[in-house]
C-alpha positions in Angstrom: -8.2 -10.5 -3.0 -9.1 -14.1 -2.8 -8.0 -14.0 1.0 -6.6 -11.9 3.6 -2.9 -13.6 3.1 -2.8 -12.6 -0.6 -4.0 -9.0 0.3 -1.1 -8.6 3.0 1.5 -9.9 0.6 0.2 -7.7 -1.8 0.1 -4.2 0.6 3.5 -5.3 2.0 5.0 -5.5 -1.6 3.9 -2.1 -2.8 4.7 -0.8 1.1 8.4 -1.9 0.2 8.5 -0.4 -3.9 7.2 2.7 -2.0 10.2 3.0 0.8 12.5 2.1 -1.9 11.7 4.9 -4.0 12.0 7.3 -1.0 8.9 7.8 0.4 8.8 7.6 4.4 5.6 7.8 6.5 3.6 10.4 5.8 1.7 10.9 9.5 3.1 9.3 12.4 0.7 7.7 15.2 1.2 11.1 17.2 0.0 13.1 14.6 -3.2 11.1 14.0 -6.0 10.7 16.2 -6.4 6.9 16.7 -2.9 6.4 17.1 -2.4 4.9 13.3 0.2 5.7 10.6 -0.3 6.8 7.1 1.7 5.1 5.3 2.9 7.8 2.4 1.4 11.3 1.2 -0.8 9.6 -1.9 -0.7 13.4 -3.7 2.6 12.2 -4.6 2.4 8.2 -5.8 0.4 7.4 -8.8 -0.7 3.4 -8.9 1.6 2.9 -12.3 5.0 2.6 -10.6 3.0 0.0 -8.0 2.5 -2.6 -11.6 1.6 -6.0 -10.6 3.5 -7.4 -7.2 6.1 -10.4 -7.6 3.9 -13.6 -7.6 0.9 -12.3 -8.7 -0.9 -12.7 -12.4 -2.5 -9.0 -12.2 -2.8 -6.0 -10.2 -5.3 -6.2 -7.5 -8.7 -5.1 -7.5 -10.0 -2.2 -5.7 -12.8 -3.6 -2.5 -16.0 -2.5 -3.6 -17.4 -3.8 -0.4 -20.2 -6.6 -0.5 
């Protein structure tokens, strides 16, 4: 992601298709142990349905790190 704007539009998009298709948090913050949430059960998504987010040219690339 070219910045960290374009990388929260992009996670909020998919966040949305995912609660639209039915899928609810998976872990709330009481279940986890820093107090996070996990945000669906990934055994169950696939990255197809996800396709490219509305506004951008292609699907993002995975971080590799630097």
């Amino acid at each position: 992601m070219p910045t960290g704007d374009d990388a929260l539009s992009v996670d909020q998009t998919i966040l949305r298709r995912l609660r639209a298709a039915g899928h609810g948090i998976f872990f709330t913050a009481d279940q986890t142990p820093n107090g996070w949430t996990e945000t669906f059960d990934a055994t169950r998504v696939t990255s197809a349905p996800c396709g490219t987010p509305s506004g951008h040219t292609k699907p993002p690339r995975p971080y590799l790190g630097p």
